[in-house]
N, C-alpha and C positions, 0 to 999 in steps of 0.2 A: 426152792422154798423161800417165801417172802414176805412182811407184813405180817398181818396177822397169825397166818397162820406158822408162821416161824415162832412168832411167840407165844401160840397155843404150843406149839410143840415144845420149848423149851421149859413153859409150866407143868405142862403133861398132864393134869386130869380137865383141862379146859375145852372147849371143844370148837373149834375152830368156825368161822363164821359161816352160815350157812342161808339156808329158803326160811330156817328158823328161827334167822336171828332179826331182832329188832335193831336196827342202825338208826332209826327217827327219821331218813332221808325221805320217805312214804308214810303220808297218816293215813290208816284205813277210812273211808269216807271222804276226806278228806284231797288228797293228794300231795302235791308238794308244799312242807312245812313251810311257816315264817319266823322270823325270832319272835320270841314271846309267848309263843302260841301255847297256850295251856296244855297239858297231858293229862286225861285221869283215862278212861275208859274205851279209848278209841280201839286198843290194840285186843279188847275183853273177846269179840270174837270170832277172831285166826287165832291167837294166839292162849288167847285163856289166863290175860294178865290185866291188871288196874295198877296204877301209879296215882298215890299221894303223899304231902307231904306230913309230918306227927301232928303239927298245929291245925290240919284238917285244910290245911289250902292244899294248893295243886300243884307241882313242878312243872318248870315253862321248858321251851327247848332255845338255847344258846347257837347262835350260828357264827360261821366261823369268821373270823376278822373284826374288825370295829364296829361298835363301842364293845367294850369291854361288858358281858355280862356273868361269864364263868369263871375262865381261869386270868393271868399272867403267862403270855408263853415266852420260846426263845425268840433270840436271844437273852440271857442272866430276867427272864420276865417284863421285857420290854414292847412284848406285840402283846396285843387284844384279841384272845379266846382263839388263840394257831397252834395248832399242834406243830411238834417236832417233823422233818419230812420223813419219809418212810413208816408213820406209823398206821395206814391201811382205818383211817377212818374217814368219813364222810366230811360232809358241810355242815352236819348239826350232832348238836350232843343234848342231852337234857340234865338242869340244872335246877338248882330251887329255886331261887325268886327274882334270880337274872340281877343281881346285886354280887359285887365281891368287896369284902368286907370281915362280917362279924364271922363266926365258925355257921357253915351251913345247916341250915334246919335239917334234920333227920328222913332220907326217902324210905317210905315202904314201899314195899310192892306185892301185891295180894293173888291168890292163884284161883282159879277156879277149880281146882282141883288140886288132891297131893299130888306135887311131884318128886322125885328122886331125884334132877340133878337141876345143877342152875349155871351159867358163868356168865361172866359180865366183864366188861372194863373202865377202869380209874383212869381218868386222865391229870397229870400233870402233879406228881406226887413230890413235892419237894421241900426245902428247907428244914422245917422242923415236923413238916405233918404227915398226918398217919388215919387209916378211915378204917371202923371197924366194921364189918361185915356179919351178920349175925342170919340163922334160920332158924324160923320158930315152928310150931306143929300147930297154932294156931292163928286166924289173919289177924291183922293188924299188929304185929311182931306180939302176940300174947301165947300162952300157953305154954310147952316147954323151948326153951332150948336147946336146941338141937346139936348146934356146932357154928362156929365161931371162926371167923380168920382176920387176921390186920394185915393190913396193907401199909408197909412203912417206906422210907427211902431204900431202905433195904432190899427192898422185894424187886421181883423181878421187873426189871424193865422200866424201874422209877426213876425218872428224871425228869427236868423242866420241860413241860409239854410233850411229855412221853406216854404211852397207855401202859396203867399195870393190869393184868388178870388176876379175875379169882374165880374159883368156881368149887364148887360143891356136889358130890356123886353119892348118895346117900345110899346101901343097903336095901334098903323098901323106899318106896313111895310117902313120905310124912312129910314133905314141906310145904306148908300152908303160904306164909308169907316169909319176907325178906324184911332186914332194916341196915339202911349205911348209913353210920352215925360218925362224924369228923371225933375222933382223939387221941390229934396232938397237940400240939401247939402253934398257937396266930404269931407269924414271923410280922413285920413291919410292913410290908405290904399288902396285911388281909390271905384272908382264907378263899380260896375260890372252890366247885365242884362241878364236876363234867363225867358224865356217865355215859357209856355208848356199848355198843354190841351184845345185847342182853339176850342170852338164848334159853329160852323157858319151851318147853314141850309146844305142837301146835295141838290147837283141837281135834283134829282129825287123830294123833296121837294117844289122845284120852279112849276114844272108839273103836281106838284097832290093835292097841299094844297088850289089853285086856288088862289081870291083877288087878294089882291096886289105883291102878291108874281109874279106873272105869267104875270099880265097887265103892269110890267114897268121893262125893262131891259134892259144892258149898251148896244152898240156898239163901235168898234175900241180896239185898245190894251190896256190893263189898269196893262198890268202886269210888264213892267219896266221904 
């Protein structure tokens, strides 16, 4: 066991990368990503997900190496947007506005449907910062709050240009959307954010699992 799925396994309610994880290495329509390349609604339907950012713009996808548009990696944050090796991700991550700098604008992520679980990965969690992870019952992180997790240096797997997991396994089916919001603190070389391996139910999943899956889903546009 290795990569990823070593560290789903060492998280344990995370679920290790699969046909239904989003890695951003493939846009549907699309094909093979570029840096920059905006996200909102490609992935809306395989997957039954929309990506924006709180200000109403759009997270772009960061690809790996120079210029700098995500994170700091190793070594002590001296390459541009490289993971640590062995951490089991791609050439691209998605990021908010392809700047590192001020604390990252806020990602939602909207569902077409409730779902019951969610997990995801943090890349490059270090110095002083910490990202909060939140799941609401309603989209655009409104309605209640559901449950909460931080991702700090502490957590599992955090270090410079390392991926941390989080993930979310809910009792029933009530998670509308998601919000990761940066809070800790801007160390001297700026805040960066790099997101990858997002596994949210596929569609096909809403039609065949039945419950709650299938008896409550959005209408109108939810994707920007």
């Amino acid at each position: 066991v290795s990569g990823i799925v070593a560290i789903a396994v060492a998280f344990g309610g995370v679920r290790p990368a699969s046909a239904s994880t989003i890695t951003f290495e493939y846009i549907p329509g699309f094909g093979t990503p570029v840096d920059g390349m905006s996200i909102g609604t490609q992935f809306m339907a395989i997957f039954g997900v929309s990506f924006k950012l709180s200000n109403g713009d759009l997270p772009v996808l960061a690809k790996r190496g120079g210029p700098r548009t995500a994170f700091a990696g190793p070594p002590t944050d001296t390459t541009d947007d490289e993971p640590s090796p062995g951490q089991a991700v791609g050439d691209f991550f998605l990021t908010d506005d392809g700047a590192v700098g001020l604390p990252p604008i806020p990602l939602i992520i909207n569902y077409a449907a409730l779902d019951q679980q969610a997990s995801g990965m943090l890349l490059d969690i270090d110095v002083l910062e910490a990202w909060t992870v939140d799941a609401y019952s309603g989209l655009n992180a409104t309605g209640t709050l559901l449950e909460s997790q931080v991702l700090t240096t502490a957590s599992t797997n955090a270090a410079d240009g390392n991926v941390t997991p989080f993930g979310f396994d809910r009792a029933i089916a009530d998670i509308a959307s998601l919000l990761i919001t940066f809070s800790g603190s801007m160390g001297p070389g700026g805040v960066g954010f790099a997101f990858d391996n997002f596994s949210p139910p596929t569609l096909e999943s809403f039609f065949t699992c039945g419950g709650d899956n299938t008896s409550t889903t959005f209408s109108g546009a939810i994707g920007n």
